[in-house]
N, C-alpha and C positions, 0 to 999 in steps of 0.2 A: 213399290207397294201397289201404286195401281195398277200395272204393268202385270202383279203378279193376279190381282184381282180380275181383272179384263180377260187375262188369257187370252185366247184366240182371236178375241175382237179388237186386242190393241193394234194389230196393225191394221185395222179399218178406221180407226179414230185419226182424227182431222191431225197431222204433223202438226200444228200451231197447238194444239191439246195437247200433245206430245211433248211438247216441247217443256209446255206448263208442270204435266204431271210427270215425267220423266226423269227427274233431278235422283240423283242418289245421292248416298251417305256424306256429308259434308259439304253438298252443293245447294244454293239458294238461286235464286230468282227473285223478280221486284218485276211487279205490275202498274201500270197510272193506268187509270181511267174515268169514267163518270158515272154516276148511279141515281138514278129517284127512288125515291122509299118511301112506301104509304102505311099507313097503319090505319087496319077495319076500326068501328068503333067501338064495341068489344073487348079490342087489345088495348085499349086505352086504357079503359081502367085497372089492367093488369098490368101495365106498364111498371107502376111502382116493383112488385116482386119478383118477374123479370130481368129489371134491373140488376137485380141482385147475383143473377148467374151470368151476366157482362154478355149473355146473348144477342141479342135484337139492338139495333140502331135506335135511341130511344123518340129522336124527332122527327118528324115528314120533309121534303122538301125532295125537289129538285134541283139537278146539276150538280149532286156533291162527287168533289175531288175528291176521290179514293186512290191512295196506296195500297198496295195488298205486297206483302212479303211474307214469302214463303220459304221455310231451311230444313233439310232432311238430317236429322240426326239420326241415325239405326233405321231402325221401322219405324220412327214416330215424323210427323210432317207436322212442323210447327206454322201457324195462319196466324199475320200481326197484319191485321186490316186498321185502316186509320182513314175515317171519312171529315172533312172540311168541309163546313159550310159555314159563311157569314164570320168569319175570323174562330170558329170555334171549331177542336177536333173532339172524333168519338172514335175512340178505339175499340175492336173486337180480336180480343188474341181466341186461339182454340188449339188445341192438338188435334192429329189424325192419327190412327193406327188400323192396323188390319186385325180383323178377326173372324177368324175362317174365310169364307168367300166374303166376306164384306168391309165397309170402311166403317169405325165408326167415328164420328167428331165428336171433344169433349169439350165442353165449356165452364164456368166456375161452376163449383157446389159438386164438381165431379159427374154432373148428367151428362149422357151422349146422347147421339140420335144417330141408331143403327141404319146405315145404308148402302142397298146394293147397287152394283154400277152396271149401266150397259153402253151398247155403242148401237145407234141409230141415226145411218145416211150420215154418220162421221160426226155426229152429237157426241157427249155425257151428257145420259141420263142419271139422274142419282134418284132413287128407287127407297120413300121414306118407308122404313120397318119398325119405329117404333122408337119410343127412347129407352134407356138402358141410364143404370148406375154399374161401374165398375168398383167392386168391392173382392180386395186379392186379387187374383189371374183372374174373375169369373164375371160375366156377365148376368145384371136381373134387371129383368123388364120392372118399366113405371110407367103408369096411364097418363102421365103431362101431356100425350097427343088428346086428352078427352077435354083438358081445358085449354089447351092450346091451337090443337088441330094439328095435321099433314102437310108435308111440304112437297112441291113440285120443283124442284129444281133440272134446270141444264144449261150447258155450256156449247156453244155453234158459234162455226163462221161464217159469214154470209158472204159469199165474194161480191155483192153490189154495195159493200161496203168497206171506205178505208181504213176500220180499226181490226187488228188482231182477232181479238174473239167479241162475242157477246156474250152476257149472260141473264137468266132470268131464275128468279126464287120468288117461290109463289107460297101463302100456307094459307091454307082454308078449313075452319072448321065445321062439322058434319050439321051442325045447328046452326050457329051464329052467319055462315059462310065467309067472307074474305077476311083475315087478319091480319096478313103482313106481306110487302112483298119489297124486294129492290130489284131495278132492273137496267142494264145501259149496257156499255162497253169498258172490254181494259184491252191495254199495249204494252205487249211483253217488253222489257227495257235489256233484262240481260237472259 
């Protein structure tokens, strides 16, 4: 699926990226690693109805142990993140699918956040377009980026350092500015 999205830029993307998004039909992978999560103050108080679409990690902290397991069913890439901190887990499941040139991820309530992927100097970038409701086959735009804001996300490896990948998810909104962010390392396990 990404592979088909990327096109010509998948063989520029970091093999260790490859490796991640590369799995087909029936194949999984399992990532450890560690993450800080901050939340602008803003998202705060919308934290309550957020909640509700199982999106966003809903506490701040640093050094939380993150699992991330990932399984490719057909076209759909299922994401069962599960963050630990202080003896307490938060889980974020989501689905991925392709449509047309893009990925989108679904989260509860059935919202997505359409995005396109690129390869820069052997990054993923993922390229926020907006959110989406899928209703039948089709795709409709919904303005959640107006109270939410944009997200910057990518994924890199830095070879001066010993974990697999890094990643950073950024979301800032056009008013308020910083909302939400997690940021650290995982290590591919299989």
């Amino acid at each position: 699926m990404f592979k088909q999205v990327l096109a010509d830029q998948w063989e520029s993307l970091n093999p260790v990226l490859q490796q991640h998004y590369g799995i087909t039909d029936g194949e999984s992978i399992t990532m450890r690693g560690e993450l800080s999560v901050r939340h602008g103050k803003f998202i705060k108080f919308l934290m309550p109805l957020i909640r509700l679409t199982g999106a966003l990690i809903p506490v701040e902290g640093d050094r939380f142990e993150v699992i991330v397991e990932n399984k490719r069913v057909g076209d759909v890439m299922y994401w069962h993140r599960s963050f630990k901190k202080d003896n307490k887990v938060y889980e974020f499941k989501s689905k991925m699918q392709k449509f047309e040139n893009n990925i989108v991820e679904f989260v509860g309530l059935g919202i997505g956040v359409k995005m396109g992927l690129k390869v820069d100097d052997g990054r993923l970038i993922y390229e926020d377009k907006g959110y989406v409701i899928k209703l039948r086959k089709r795709l409709y735009s919904v303005p959640i980026h107006l109270l939410v804001g944009k997200s910057e996300i990518e994924e890199f490896v830095d070879i001066n350092d010993e974990h697999d990948f890094k990643m950073r998810f950024v979301m800032t909104h056009p008013l308020f500015g910083f909302a939400f962010s997690y940021m650290g390392y995982m290590n591919i396990e299989n």
